[in-house]
C-alpha positions as CSV (number, residue, x, y, z in Angstrom):
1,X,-35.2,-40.6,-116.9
2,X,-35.5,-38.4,-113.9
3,X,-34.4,-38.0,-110.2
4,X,-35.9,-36.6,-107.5
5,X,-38.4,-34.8,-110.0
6,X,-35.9,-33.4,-112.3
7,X,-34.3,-34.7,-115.7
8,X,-30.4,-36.1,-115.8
9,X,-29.3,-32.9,-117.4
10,X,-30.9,-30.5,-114.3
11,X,-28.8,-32.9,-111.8
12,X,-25.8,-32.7,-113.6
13,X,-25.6,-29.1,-113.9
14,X,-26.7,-28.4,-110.3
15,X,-24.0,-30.9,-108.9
16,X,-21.5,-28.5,-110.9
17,X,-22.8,-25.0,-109.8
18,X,-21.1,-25.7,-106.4
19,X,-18.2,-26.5,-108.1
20,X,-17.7,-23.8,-110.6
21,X,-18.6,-20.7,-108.0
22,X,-15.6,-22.1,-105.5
23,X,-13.6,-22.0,-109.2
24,X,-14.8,-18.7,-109.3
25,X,-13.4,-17.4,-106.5
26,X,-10.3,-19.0,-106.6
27,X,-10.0,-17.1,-109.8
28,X,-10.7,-14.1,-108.3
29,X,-8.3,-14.9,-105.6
30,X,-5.3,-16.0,-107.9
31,X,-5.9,-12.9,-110.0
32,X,-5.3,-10.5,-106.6
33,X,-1.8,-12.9,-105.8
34,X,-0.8,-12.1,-109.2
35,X,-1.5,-8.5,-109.5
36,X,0.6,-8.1,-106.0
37,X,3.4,-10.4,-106.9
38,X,3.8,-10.0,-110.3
39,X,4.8,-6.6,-111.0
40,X,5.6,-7.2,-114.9
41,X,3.7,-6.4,-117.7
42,X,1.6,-9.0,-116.9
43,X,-0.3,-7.4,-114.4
44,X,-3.5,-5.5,-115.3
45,X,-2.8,-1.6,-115.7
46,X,-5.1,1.0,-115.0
47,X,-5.0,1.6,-118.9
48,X,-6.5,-2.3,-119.4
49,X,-9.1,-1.7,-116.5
50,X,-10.7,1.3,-118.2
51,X,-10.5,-0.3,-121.5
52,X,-12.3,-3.6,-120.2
53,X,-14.8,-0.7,-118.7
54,X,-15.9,0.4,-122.3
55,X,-16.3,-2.9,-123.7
56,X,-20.0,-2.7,-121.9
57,X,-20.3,0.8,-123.6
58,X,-19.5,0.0,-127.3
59,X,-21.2,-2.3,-129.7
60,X,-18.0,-2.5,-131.9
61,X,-15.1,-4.5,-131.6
62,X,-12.9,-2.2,-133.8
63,X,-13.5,0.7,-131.3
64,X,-13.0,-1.2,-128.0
65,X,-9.7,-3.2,-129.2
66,X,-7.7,-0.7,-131.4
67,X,-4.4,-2.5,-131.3
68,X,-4.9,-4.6,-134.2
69,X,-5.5,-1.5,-136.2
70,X,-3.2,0.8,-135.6
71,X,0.5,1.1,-137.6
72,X,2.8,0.2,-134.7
73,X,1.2,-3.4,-134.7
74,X,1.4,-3.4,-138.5
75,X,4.9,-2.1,-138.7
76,X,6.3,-4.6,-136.0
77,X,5.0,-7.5,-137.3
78,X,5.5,-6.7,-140.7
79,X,9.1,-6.4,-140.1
80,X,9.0,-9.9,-138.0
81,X,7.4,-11.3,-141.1
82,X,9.6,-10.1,-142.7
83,X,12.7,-11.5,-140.5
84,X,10.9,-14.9,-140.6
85,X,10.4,-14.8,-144.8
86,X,14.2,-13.6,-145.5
87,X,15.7,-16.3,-142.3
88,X,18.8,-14.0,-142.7
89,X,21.1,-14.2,-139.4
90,X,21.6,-11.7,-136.8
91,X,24.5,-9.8,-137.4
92,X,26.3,-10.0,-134.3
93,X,29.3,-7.7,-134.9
94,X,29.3,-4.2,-132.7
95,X,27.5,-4.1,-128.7
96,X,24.3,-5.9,-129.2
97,X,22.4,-2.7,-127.8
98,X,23.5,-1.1,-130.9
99,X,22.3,-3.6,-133.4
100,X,18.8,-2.7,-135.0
101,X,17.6,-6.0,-134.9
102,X,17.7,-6.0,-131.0
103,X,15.3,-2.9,-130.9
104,X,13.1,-4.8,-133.0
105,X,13.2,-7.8,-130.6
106,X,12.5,-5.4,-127.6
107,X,9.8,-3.9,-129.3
108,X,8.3,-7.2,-130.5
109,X,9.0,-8.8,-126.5
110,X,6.7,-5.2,-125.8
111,X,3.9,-6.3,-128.5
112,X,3.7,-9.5,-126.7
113,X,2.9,-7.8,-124.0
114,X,0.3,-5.7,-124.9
115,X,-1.1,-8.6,-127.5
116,X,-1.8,-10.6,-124.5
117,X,-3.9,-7.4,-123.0
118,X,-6.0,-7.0,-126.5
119,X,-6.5,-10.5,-126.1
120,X,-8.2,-10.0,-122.6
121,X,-10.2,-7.3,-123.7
122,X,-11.5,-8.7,-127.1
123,X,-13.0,-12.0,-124.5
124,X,-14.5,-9.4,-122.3
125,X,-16.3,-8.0,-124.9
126,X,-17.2,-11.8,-126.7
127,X,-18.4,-12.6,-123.1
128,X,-20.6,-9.8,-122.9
129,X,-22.1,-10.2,-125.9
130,X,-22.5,-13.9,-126.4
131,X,-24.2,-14.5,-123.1
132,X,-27.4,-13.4,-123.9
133,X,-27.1,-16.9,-125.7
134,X,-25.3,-19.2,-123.7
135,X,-24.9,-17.3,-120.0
136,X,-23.4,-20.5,-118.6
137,X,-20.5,-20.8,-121.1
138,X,-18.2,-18.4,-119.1
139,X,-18.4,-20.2,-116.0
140,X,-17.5,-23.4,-117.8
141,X,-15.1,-22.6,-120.3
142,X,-12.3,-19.7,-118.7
143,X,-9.3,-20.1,-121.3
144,X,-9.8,-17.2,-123.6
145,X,-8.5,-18.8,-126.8
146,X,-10.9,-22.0,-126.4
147,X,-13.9,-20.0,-125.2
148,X,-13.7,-18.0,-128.5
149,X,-13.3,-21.4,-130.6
150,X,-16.1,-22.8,-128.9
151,X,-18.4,-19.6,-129.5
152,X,-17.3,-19.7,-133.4
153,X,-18.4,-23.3,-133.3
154,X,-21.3,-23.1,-131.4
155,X,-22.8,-19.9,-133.3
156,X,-26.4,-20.1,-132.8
157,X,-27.2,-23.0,-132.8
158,X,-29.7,-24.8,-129.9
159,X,-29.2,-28.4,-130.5
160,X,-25.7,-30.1,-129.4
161,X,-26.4,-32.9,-129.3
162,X,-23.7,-33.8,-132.6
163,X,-21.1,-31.3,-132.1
164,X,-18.0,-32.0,-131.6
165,X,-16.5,-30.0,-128.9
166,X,-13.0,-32.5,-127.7
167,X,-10.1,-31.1,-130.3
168,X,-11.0,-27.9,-128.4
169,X,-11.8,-28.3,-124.7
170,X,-11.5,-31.9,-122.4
171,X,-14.0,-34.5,-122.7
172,X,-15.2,-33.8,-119.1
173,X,-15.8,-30.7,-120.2
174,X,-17.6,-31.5,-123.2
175,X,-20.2,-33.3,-121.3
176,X,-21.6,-30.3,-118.6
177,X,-21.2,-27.5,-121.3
178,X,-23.7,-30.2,-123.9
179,X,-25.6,-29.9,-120.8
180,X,-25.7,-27.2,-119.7
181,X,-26.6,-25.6,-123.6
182,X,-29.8,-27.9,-123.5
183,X,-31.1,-26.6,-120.5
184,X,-29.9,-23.0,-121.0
185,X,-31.9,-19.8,-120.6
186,X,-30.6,-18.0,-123.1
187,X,-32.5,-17.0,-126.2
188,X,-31.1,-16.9,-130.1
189,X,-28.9,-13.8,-131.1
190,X,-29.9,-11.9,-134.0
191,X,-28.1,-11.6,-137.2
192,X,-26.1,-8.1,-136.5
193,X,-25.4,-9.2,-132.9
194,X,-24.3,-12.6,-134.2
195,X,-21.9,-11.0,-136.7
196,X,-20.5,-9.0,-133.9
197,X,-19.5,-12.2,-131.8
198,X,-18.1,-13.8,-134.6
199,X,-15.8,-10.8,-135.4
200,X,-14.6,-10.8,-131.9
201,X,-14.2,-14.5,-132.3
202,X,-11.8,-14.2,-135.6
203,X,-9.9,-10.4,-133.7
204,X,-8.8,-13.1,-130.6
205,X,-7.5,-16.0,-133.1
206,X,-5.7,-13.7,-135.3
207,X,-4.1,-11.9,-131.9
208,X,-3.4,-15.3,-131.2
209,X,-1.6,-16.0,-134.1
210,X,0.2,-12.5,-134.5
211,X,1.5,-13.6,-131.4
212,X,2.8,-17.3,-131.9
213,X,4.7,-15.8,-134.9
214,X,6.4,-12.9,-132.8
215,X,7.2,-15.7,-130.1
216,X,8.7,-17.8,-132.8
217,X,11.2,-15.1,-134.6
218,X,12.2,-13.7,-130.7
219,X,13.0,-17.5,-130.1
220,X,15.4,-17.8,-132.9
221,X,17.2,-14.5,-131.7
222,X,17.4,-15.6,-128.0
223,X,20.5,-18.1,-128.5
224,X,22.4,-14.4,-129.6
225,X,20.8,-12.3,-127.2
226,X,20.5,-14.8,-124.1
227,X,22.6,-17.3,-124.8
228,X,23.1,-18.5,-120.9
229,X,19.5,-18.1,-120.1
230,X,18.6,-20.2,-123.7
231,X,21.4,-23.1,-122.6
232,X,19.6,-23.3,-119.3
233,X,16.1,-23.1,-119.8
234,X,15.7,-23.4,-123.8
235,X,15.3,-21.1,-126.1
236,X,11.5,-21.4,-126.3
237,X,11.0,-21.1,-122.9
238,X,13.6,-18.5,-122.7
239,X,11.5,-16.2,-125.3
240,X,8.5,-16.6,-123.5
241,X,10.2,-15.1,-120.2
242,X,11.5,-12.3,-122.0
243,X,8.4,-11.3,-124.1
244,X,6.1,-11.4,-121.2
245,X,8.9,-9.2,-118.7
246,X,8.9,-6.9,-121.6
247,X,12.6,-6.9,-122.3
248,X,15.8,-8.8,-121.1
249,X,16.8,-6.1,-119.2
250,X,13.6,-6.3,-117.4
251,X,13.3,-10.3,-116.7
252,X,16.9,-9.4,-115.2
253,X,15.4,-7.1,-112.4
254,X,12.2,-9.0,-111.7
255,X,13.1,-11.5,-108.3
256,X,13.7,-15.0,-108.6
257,X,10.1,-16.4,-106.7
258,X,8.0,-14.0,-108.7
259,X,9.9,-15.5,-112.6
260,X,9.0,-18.7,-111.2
261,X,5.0,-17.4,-111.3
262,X,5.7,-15.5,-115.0
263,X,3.2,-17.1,-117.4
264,X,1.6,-19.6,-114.5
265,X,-1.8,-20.4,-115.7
266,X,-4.8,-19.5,-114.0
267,X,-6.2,-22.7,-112.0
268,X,-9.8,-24.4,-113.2
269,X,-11.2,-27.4,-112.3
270,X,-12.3,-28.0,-115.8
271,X,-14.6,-31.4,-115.6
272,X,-14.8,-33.0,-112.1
273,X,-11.3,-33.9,-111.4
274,X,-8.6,-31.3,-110.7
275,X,-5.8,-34.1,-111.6
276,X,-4.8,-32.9,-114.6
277,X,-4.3,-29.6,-113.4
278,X,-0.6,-29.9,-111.8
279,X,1.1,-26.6,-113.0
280,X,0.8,-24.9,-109.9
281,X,3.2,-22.2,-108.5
282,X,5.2,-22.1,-111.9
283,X,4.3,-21.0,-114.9
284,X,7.0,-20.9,-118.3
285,X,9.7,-22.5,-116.1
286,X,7.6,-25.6,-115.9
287,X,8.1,-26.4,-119.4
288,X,11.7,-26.4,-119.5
289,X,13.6,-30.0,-120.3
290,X,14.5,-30.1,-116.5
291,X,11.8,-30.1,-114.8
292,X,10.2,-32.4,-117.4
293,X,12.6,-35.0,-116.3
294,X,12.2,-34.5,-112.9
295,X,9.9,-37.2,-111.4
296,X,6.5,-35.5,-110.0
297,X,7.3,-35.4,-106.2
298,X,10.6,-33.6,-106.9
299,X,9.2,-30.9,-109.3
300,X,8.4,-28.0,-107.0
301,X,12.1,-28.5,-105.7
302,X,13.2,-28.5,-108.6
303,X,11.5,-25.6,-109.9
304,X,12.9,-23.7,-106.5
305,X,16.3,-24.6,-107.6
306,X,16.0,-23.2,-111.4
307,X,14.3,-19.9,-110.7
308,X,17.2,-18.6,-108.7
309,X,19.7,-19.6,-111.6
310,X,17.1,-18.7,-114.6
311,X,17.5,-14.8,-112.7
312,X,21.7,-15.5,-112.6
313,X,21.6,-16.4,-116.4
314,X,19.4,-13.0,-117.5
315,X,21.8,-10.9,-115.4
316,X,24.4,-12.1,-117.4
317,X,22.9,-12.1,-120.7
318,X,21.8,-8.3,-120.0
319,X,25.5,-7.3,-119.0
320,X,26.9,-9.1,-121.7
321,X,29.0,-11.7,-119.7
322,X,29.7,-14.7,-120.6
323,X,28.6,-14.8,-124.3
324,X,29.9,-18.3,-125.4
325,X,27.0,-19.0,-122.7
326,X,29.3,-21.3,-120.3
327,X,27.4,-19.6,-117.5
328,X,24.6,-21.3,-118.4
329,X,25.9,-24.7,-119.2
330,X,27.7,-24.7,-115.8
331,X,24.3,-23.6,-113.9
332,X,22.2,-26.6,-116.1
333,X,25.2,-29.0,-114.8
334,X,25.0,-27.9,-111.4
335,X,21.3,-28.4,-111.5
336,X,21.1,-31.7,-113.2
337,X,23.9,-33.2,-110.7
338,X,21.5,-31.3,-107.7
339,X,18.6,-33.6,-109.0
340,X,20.1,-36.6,-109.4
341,X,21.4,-36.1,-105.7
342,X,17.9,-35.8,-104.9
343,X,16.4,-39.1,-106.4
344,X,19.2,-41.1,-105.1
345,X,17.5,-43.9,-102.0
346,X,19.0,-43.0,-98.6
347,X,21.8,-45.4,-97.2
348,X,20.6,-48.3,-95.5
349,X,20.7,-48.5,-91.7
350,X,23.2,-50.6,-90.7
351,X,22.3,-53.1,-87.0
352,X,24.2,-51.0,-84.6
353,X,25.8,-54.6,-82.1
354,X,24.9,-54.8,-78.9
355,X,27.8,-53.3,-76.4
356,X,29.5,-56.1,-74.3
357,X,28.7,-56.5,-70.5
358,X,30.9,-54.8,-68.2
359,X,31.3,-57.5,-65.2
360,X,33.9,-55.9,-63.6
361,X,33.1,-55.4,-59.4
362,X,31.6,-52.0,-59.1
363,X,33.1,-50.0,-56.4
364,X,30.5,-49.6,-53.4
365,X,30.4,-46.4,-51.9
366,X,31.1,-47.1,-48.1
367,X,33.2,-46.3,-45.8
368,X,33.7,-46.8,-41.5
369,X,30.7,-44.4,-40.8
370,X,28.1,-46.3,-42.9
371,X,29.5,-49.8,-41.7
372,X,29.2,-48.7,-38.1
373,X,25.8,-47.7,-39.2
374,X,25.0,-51.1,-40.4
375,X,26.4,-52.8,-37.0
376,X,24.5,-50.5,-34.6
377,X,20.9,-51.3,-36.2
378,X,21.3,-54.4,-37.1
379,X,19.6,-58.0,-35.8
380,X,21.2,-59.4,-33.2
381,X,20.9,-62.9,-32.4
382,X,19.0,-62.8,-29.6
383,X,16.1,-60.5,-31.2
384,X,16.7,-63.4,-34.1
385,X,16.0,-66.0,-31.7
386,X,13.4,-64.3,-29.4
387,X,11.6,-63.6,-32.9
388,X,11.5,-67.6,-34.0
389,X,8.9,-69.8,-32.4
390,X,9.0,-73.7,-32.9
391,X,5.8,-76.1,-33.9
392,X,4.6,-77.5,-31.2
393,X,6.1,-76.1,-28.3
394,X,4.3,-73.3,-26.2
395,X,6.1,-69.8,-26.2
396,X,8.0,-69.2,-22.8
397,X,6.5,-65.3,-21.6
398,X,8.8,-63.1,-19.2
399,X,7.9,-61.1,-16.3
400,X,7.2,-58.0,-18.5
401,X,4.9,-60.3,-21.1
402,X,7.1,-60.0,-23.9
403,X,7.4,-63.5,-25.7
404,X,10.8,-65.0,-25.7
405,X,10.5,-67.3,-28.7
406,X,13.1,-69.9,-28.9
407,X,15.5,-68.2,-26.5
408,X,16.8,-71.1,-24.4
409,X,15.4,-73.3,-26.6
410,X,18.5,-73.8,-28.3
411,X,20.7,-74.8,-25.8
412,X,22.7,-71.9,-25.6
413,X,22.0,-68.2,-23.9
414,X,25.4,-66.2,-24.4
415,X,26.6,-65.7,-27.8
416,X,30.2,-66.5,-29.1
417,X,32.8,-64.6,-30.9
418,X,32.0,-66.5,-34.2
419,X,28.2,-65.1,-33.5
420,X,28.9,-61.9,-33.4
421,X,30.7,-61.7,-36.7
422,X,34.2,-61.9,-35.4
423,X,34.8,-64.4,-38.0
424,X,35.0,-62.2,-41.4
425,X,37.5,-62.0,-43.0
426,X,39.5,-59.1,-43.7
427,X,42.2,-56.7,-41.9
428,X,39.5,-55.4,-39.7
429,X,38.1,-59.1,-38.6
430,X,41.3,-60.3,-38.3
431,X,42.4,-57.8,-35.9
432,X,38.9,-58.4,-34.0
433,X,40.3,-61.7,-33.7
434,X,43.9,-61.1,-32.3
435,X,41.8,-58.7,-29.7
436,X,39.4,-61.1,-28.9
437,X,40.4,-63.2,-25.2
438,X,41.6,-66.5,-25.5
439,X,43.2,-66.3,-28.8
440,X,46.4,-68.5,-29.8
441,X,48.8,-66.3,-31.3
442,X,51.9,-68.7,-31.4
443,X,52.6,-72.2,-30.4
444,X,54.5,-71.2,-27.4
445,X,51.4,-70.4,-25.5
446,X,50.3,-72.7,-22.6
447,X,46.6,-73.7,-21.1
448,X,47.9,-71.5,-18.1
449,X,48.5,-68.2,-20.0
450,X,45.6,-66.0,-21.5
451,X,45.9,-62.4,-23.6
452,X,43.9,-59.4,-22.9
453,X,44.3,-56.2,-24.5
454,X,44.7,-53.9,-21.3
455,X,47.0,-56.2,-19.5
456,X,48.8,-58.6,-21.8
457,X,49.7,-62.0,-20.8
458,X,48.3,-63.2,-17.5
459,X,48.5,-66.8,-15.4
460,X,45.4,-68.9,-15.6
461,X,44.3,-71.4,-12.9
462,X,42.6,-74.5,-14.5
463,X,41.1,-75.9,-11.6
464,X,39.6,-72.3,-11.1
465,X,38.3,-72.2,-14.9
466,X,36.5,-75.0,-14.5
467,X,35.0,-73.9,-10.5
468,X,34.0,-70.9,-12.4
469,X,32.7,-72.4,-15.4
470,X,30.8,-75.2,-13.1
471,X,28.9,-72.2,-11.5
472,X,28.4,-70.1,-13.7
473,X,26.1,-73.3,-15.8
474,X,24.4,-74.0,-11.9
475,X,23.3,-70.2,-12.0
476,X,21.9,-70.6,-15.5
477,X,19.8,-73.6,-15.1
478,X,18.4,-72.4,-12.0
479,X,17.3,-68.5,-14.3
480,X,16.3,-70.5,-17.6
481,X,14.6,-73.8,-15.2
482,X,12.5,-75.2,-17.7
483,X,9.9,-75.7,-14.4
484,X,7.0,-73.5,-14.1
């Protein structure tokens, strides 16, 4: 079966290339971020950089990786073994810098260290050598340990077709590198070179081992030597910090965000999913018992949180406070309480009521100059009237041509007190009122008696009223005369 002109196996490996040069170079990447953050032993030396030089020099393992060889690694970890066969306790009588079996567990924590750069070299070297067979292995498979089991598996052998890769590497994984070794362009090794790569294989799994048995006996020593940094982060994660800082002393010194990165693998996408790849920004701390019970979305805060006290706990271990390791419990408690804050649900919004109406009058700002505004520009009701016009009836027109509208329509011209307003209430009407001519202030007032304001009470004529009255309505009909 083919696409597009090639066979499954060519697509496959051609929809991976992409994928495994931007892998690449974020290895390249994360190795830079480590080597300037990371100041520990962990970081490559210029001692490691001209040994990984010589591995393309030398044809022979034993030249190119001496450590396994030479009698400090054969005194230290006989004495380990030895530790390990006997299982006699630490004596922990005297200062604890004094005791000999503290040197020993500094100088193990330091073979760690330098194991883990022997290791590097030695899959160099493999890498080197075995891809003249399988050039397309590297790329696929970066962990050092399972590249080397794969190798010792694979050998020389062309067809994979039955072997059986998944106790070593992911299934995903399984499936490009069977593909990509039946379409490889590498040729068969011969028998010298092939010994070679499987010495190199066997060198990197004993290292390997050397080392899980240093780690082991250090772990059994840490709840005497760091028994606050063993309460809070566990003794197995505990011996891992120390061996890779190279001492406690030295984890003690190193800052809280870069022991939060100490033994943080190096990210692959190995397969076409990156989901099981979630150990970023943490590396030995990620295995401790907290953070395991931390749900997912809280882990990087919770990781945050235990760096800081991880650093607390060495300091104390190193000066020798706090030996009965109550330092430690208390910062595990303070953590475990800071989580459980954390997953707690947020209190539930309560309906806020709706405030009550204020119907209370509002106070209007006013005062005399505004209301004498109001008076001088208001309607008066003869612009009211000379604006209305009735159905039906034509619009009387003055001498001037303005329209008069409905003035003398409605049967009177003048306008009365109670027209102009005279009538509200209120101290100010009602004095408008007592001012106004005419006006009964008492029952003792007669027909014959009027007020005014400039002169006070004056004599009225009746008959006169009237005369006046009589001509005053003459003089009107003859100026309003409904006659054209």
């Amino acid at each position: 079966m083919s696409f597009g002109g090639g066979t499954l196996a060519d697509e496959l490996l051609n929809d991976s290339d992409d994928e495994m040069e931007q892998v690449e170079i974020k290895k390249e990447e994360e190795d830079d971020d480590d080597n300037d953050e990371v100041m520990g032993p962990s970081s490559i030396d210029d001692d490691l950089e001209a040994k990984l030089r010589d591995t393309v020099k030398s044809d022979d393992i034993y030249q190119v990786a001496t450590l396994i060889s030479s009698d400090r690694y054969k005194s230290v970890f006989q004495r380990v073994q030895e530790k390990i066969d006997t299982g006699a306790p630490m004596d922990t009588t005297g200062l604890i810098e004094d005791n000999p079996e503290y040197h020993l567990i500094v100088e193990s924590n330091a073979l760690v260290t330098e194991i883990n750069n022997e290791i590097t070299i030695v899959h160099k070297f493999l890498r080197d050598r075995y891809a003249k067979k399988f050039p397309e292995l590297e790329s696929l498979v970066l962990n050092p340990l399972d590249y080397a089991r794969v190798v010792r598996r694979i050998g020389n052998q062309t067809d994979m077709a039955h072997m059986n890769l998944a106790d070593i590497i992911p299934a995903a994984t399984v499936m490009i590198v069977s593909t990509a070794a039946s379409i490889t362009t590498g040729s068969a090794l011969e028998d010298d070179e092939l010994s070679r790569v499987f010495a190199s294989c066997d060198m990197c799994l004993s290292l390997d081992e050397c080392r899980t048995k240093i780690l082991s006996y250090v772990e059994s020593r840490m709840s005497i030597i760091a028994p606050n940094l063993s309460i809070l982060v566990g003794s197995s994660v505990a011996a891992k910090l120390v061996a890779v800082a190279g001492g406690l002393v030295a984890l003690s010194k190193i800052p809280a965000s870069n022991v939060i990165l100490l033994g943080a693998p190096k990210k692959q996408l190995s397969g076409f999913s990156a989901a099981q790849n979630r150990r970023f920004m943490a590396g030995y701390i990620f295995d401790t018992d907290i953070i395991q019970k931390t749900p997912p979305s809280l882990r990087v805060r919770g990781i945050r949180m235990l760096g800081p006290k991880a650093v607390l706990a060495a300091r104390a271990d190193a000066n020798g406070g706090s030996k009965d390791g109550l330092l430690g419990a208390q910062f595990k408690e303070d953590l475990l309480r800071k989580v459980e804050k954390l997953q707690e649900p947020p209190p539930a919004k309560l309906a806020k009521p709706i405030p009550a109406p204020d119907d209370r009058p509002k106070k209007r700002r006013a005062g005399k100059r505004v209301r004498k505004m109001k008076e001088k520009f208001a309607t008066t009701e003869m612009r009211k009237y000379a604006n209305r016009m009735a159905f039906g009836v034509e619009e009387e027109i003055s001498a001037t041509g303005v329209g008069l509208g409905m003035i003398g329509q409605s049967g009177k011209v003048r306008l009365t007190a109670q027209d102009k307003g005279f009538h509200k209430g209120g101290k100010k009407g009602q004095q408008q009122q007592q001012k106004a001519p005419g006006f009964i202030t008492s029952g003792l007032a007669t027909s014959l008696s009027s007020f005014t304001p400039l002169q006070g009470i004056e004599l009225a004529d009746p008959a006169a009223q009237a005369q006046a009255a009589l001509k005053l309505k003459q003089v009107n009909e003859r100026y309003f005369s409904q006659e054209g």
